[in-house]
Every structure is written in structure tokens, then in C-alpha cells.
Kinemage of the C-alpha trace (Angstrom):
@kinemage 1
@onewidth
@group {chain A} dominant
@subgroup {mainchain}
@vectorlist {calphas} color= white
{ca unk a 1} P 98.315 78.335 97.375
{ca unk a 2} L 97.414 81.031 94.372
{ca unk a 3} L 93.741 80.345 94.550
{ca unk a 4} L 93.837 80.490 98.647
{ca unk a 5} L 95.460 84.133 98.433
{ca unk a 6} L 93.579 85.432 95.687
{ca unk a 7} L 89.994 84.346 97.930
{ca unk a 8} L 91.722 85.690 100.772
{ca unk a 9} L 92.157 88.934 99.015
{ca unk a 10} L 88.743 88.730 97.423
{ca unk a 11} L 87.415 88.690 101.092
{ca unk a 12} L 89.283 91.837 102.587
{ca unk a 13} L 88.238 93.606 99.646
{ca unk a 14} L 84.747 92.510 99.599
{ca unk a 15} L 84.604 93.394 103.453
{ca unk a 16} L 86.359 97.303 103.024
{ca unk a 17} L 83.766 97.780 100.268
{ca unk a 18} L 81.131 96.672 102.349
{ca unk a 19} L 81.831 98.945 104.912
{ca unk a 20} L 82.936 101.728 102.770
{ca unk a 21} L 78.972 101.369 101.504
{ca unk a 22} L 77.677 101.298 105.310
{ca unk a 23} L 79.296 104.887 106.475
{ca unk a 24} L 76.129 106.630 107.782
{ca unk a 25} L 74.603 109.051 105.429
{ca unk a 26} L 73.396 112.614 106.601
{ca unk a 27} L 71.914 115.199 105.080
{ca unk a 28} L 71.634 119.208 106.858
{ca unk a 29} L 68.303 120.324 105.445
{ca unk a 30} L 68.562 123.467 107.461
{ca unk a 31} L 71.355 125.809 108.786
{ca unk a 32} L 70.335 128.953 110.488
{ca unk a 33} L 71.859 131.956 111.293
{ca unk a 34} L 69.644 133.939 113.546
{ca unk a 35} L 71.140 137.586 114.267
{ca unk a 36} L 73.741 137.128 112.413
{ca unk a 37} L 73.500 138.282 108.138
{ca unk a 38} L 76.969 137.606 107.510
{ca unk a 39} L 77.340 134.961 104.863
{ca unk a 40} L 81.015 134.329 105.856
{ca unk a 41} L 80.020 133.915 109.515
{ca unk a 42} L 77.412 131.171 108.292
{ca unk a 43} L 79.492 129.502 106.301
{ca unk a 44} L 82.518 128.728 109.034
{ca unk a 45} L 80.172 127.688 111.433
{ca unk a 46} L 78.121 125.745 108.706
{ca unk a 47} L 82.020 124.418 108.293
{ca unk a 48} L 82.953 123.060 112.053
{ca unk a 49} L 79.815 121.327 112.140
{ca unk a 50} L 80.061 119.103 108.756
{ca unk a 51} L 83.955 118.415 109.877
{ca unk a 52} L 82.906 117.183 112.983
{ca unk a 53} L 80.547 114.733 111.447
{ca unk a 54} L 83.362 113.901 108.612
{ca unk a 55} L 85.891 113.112 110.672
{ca unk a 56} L 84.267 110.578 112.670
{ca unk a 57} L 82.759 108.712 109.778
{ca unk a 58} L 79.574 110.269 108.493
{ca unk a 59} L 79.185 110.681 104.411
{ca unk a 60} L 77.324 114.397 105.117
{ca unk a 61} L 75.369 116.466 102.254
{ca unk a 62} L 75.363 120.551 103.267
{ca unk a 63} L 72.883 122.564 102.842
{ca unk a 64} L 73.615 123.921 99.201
{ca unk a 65} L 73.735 120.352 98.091
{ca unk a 66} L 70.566 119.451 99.803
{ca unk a 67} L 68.850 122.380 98.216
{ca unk a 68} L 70.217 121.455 95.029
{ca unk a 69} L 68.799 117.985 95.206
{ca unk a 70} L 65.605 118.904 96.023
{ca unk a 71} L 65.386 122.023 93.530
{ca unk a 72} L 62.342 120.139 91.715
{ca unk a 73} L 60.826 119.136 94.903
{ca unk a 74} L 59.991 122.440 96.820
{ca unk a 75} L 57.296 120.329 98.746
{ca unk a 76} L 59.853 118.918 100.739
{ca unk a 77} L 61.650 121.814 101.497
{ca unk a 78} L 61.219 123.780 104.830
{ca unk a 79} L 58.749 120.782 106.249
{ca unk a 80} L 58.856 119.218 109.248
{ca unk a 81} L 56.368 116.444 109.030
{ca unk a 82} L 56.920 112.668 109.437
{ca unk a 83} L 55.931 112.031 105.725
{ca unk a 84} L 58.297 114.940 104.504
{ca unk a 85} L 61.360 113.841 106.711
{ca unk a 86} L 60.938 110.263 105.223
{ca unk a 87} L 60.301 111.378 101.495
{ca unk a 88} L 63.145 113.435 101.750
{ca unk a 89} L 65.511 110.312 103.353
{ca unk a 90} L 63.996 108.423 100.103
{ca unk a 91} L 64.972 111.530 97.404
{ca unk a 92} L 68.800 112.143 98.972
{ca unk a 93} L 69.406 108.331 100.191
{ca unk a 94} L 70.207 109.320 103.488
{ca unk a 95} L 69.489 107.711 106.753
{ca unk a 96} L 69.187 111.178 109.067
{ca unk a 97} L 68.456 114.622 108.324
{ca unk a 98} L 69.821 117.345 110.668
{ca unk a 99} L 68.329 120.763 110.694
{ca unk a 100} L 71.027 123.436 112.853
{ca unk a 101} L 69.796 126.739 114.674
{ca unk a 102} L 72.767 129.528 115.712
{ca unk a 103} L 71.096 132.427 118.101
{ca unk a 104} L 74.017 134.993 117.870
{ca unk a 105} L 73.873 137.923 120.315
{ca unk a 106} L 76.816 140.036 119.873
{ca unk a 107} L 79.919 137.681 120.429
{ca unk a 108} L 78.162 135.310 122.332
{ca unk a 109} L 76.485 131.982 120.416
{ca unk a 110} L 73.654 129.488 121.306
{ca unk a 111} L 73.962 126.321 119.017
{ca unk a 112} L 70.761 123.950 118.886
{ca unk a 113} L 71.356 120.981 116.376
{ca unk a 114} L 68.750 117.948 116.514
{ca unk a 115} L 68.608 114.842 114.636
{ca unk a 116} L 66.060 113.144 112.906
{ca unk a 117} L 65.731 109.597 111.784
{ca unk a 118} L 64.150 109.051 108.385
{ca unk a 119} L 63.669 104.902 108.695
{ca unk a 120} L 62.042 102.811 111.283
{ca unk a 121} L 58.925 102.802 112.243
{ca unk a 122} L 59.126 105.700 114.692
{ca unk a 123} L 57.664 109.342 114.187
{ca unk a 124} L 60.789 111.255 112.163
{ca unk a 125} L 59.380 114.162 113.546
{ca unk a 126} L 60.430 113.264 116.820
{ca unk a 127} L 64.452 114.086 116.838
{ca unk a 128} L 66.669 110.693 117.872
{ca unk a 129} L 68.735 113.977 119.562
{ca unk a 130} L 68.700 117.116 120.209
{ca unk a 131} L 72.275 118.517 121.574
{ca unk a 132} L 73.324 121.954 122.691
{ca unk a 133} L 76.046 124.324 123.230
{ca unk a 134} L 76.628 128.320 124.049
{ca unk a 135} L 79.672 129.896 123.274
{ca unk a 136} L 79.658 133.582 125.276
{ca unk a 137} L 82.196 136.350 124.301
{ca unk a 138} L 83.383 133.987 121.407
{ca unk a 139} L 85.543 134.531 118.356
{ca unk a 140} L 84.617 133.184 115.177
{ca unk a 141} L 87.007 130.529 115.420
{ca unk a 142} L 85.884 129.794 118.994
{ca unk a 143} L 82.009 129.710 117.371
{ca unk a 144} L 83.250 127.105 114.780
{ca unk a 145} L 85.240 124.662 117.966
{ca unk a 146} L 81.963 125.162 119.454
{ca unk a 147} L 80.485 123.659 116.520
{ca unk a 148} L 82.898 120.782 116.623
{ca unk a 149} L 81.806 120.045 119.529
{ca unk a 150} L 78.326 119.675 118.906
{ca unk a 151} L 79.006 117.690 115.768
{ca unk a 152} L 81.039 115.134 118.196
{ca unk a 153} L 78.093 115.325 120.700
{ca unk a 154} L 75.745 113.856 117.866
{ca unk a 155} L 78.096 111.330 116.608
{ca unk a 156} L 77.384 108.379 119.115
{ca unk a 157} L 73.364 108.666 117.854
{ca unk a 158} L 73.895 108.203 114.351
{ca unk a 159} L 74.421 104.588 113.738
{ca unk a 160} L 75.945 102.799 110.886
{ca unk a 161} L 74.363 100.212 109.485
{ca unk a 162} L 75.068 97.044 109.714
{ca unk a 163} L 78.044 96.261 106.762
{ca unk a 164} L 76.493 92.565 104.819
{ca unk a 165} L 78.355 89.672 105.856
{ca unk a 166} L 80.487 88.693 102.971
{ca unk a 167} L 80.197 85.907 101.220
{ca unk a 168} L 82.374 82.941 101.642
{ca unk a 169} L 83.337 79.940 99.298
{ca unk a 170} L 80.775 77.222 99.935
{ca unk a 171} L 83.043 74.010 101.925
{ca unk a 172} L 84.519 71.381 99.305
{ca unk a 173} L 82.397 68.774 98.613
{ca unk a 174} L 83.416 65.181 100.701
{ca unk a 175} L 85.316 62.629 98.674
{ca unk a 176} L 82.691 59.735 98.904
{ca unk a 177} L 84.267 56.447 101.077
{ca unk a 178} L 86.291 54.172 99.677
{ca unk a 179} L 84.501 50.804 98.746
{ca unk a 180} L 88.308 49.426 98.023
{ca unk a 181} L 88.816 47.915 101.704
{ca unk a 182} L 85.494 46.418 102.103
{ca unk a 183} L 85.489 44.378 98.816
{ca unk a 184} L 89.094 43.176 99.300
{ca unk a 185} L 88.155 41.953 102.834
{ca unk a 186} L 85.046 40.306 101.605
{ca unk a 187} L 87.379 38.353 98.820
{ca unk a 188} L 89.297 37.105 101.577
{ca unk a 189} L 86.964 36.114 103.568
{ca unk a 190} L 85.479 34.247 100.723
{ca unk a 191} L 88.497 33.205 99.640
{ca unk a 192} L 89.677 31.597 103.270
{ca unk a 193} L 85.782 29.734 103.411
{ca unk a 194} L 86.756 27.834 100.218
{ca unk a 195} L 90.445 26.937 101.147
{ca unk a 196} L 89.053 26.075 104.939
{ca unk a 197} L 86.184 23.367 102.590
{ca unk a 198} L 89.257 22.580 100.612
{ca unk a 199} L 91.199 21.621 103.275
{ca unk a 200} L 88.275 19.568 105.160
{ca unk a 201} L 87.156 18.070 102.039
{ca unk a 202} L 90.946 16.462 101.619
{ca unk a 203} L 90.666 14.549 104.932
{ca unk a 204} L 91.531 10.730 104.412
{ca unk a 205} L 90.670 7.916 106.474
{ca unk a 206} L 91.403 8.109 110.029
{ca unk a 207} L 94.024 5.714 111.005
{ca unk a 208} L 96.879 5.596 113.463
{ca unk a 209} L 98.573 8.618 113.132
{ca unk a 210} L 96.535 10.183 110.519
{ca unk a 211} L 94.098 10.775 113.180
{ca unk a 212} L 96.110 13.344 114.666
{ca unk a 213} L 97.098 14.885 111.693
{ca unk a 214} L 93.686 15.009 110.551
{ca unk a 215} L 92.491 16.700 113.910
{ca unk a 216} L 95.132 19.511 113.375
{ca unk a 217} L 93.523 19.847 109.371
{ca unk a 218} L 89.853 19.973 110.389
{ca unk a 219} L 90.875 22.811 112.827
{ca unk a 220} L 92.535 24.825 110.602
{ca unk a 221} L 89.936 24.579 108.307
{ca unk a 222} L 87.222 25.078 110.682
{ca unk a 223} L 89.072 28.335 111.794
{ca unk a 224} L 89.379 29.314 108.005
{ca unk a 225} L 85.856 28.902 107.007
{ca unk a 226} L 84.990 30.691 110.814
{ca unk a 227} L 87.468 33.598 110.347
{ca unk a 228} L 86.534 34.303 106.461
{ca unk a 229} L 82.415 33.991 106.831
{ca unk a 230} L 83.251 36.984 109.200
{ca unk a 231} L 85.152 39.146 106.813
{ca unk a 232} L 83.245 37.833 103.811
{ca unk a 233} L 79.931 39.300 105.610
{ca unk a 234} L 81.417 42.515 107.255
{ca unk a 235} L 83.163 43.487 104.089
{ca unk a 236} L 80.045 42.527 102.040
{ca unk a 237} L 78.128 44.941 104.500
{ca unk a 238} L 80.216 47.340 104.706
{ca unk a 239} L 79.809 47.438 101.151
{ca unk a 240} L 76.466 48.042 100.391
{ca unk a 241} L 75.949 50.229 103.630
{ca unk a 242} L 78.756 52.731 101.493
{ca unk a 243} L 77.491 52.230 98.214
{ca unk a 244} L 73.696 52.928 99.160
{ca unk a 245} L 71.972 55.395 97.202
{ca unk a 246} L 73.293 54.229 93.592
{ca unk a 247} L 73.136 50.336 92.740
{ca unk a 248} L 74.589 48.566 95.768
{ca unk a 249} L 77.988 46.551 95.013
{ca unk a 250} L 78.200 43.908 97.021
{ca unk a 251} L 81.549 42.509 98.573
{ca unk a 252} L 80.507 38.475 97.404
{ca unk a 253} L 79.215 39.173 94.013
{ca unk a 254} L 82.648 40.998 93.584
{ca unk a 255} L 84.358 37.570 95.108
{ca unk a 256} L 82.521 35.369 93.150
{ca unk a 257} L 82.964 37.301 89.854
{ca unk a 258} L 86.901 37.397 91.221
């Protein structure tokens, strides 16, 4: 009971790290602010987008910590290529890259975020999705929903992959069949041959009423010796059908032995 619980447990825990390991990765390699200088501003709205990814499941890496990570690779920052997009999946271990463009005008916003793939064999310059919003005579806060919203947008494009199968206990191995019956019918089969001989071979003279007597002994042992050449053989094949593969044991070596 013990060891089925504890391989129980070893499966659920296997499975939640599993898919703890298969969240989707992202990484925004570019957030800008056009019209807007304000760091704060960039920031909030920088914000609502990375929550709206978090929330629904996506490991994301902002921008300072993509920058970071590729501080000794400036060739892969600010590129757009197919070769770039994938070296930079490779560097940050990420399966997208996002790159975010805010047009601000005043109060009013125009959000442009696209997507791009960095495995597979398709072009990662070509976004997987490109999704847009405007925001007109917004508040900050109402920029950063709008952001939200774009994040949740993107969400059904970015796909997880596929969390390994765990691994179960391989099936107990089969008892091999019991040679026990087999043998013990093939005895007594052998057994009820020699007692059905016995009896035939203790048949007198045939006189007067011995004749009948002696009728009723030869049938007996004629059913005997009929009745244990059967089990004698099936047991005896039973037997070495079972025991093939290794050195056959045979139901009437085991009766004569007996």
C-alpha cells in the first residue's frame, strides 16, 4: 500500500514539474515609446503588457533583462533577421520574442505588438501575430488596460509545449505457470494404467460364475488403463508445452521416477 502511494505521489509530482518546465518562454526584445520621453509612462505600459502575458501562463523576460543578457552580444541587438531572431531564442532560451511599438499623440495611444517564433522551420522574421489596439483620450491607467488587452489578444498564439509524458513503472513481470497440476495428473494417469494391467493381469480361469465376475474386472481395468493413458499423455504434454524454453520436465519421467 506504502510503495503504491509513494509512486502515486512520485507521478503527480513528476507531472507538475513537467509542466512547470513547459510554461512558454518569451522574451520583449523591444519596447517603444514613440512621442512619448517619459520614462514613467514607458514603464506602466511596459507593465500591463508583461502582466497580461504573466497571468495567463507565460515565463516573460522585459526588456532590461533582455538587454542585460545580451550585453556581450550587441550583434543581436536591434536585428530583425531570421538568423538574429533564432540566435537570440538560442542565447535567452526562449521560444518567442516580442518586439512592442506605442504611437502616443497627446492622450490618445496606438499599440502595435507582433510576435515572432524563434523554432520551426518557418521564417522568424515573419511574426506568428501581429495584434493591435488604440486607446483615444486615454489616461495612463486606461493606456496600461489597453495594454492588457493586447497582451490577452496574443496569448492564444503562443503555445506551450508539449509537457513529456512521465514515466511509469514498467508492468510486474508474469509468475511463470504452474507445472504442479500437469505432473500430478500425469502420475495418475500412470498410476491408474498400472492398477487397470494389475487388475487384468489377476484374472483366473473362466468358470461358472467367475465368468461374470471376471467380465466386470476386465472392464474396470480396461476403463483404468483407457482413462489414465489420457491423463498420463495430457499432463505429460501439458508439461513440456509449459516448461519449454529451459530443459523440458516431462509428466512420465516424473511418474516413473515417483
Amino acid at each position: 500500500m506504502r510503495t503504491a502511494v509513494a509512486v502515486g505521489l512520485a507521478a503527480v509530482l513528476s507531472l507538475a514539474a513537467a509542466r512547470a518546465e513547459a510554461r512558454a518562454r518569451l522574451a520583449i526584445a523591444e519596447f517603444q515609446i514613440a512621442g512619448g520621453d517619459s520614462p514613467a509612462l514607458a514603464m506602466q505600459l511596459e507593465d500591463g503588457f508583461v502582466l497580461g502575458l504573466v497571468r495567463s501562463g507565460v515565463q516573460v523576460i522585459d526588456t532590461d533583462d533582455t538587454l542585460k543578457k545580451l550585453d556581450g552580444h550587441p550583434e543581436l541587438q536591434h536585428c530583425d533577421s531570421s538568423p538574429c531572431l533564432k540566435a537570440i531564442g538560442t542565447q535567452l532560451d526562449v521560444r518567442y520574442v516580442a518586439r512592442v511599438r506605442v504611437d502616443v499623440a497627446g492622450n490618445s495611444y496606438k499599440i502595435v505588438a507582433r510576435v515572432f517564433s524563434t523554432e520551426g522551420s518557418a521564417p522568424a522574421a515573419l511574426p506568428i501575430a501581429t495584434k493591435s489596439k488604440t486607446c483615444d483620450v486615454c489616461t495612463v491607467v486606461e493606456a496600461r488596460e489597453s495594454m492588457l488587452r493586447v497582451a490577452d489578444m496574443l496569448r492564444p498564439q503562443i503555445e506551450e509545449p508539449a509537457a513529456p509524458t512521465p514515466a511509469l513503472p514498467p508492468p510486474p513481470t508474469p509468475s511463470p505457470p504452474s507445472l504442479a497440476l500437469p505432473i500430478v495428473g500425469a502420475m495418475i494417469g500412470a498410476v491408474s494404467v498400472a492398477v487397470g494391467f494389475a487388475i487384468l493381469g489377476s484374472n483366473g480361469t473362466c468358470t461358472g460364475t467367475l465368468c461374470s465376475e471376471n467380465r466386470s474386472r476386465n472392464a474396470l481395468g480396461g476403463g483404468l488403463i483407457g482413462a489414465g493413458a489420457v491423463a498420463a499423455v495430457a499432463g505429460t504434454y501439458v508439461t513440456v508445452v509449459r516448461s519449454r524454453g529451459g530443459e523440458p520436465i516431462t509428466g512420465v519421467a516424473v511418474a516413473f521416477q515417483f
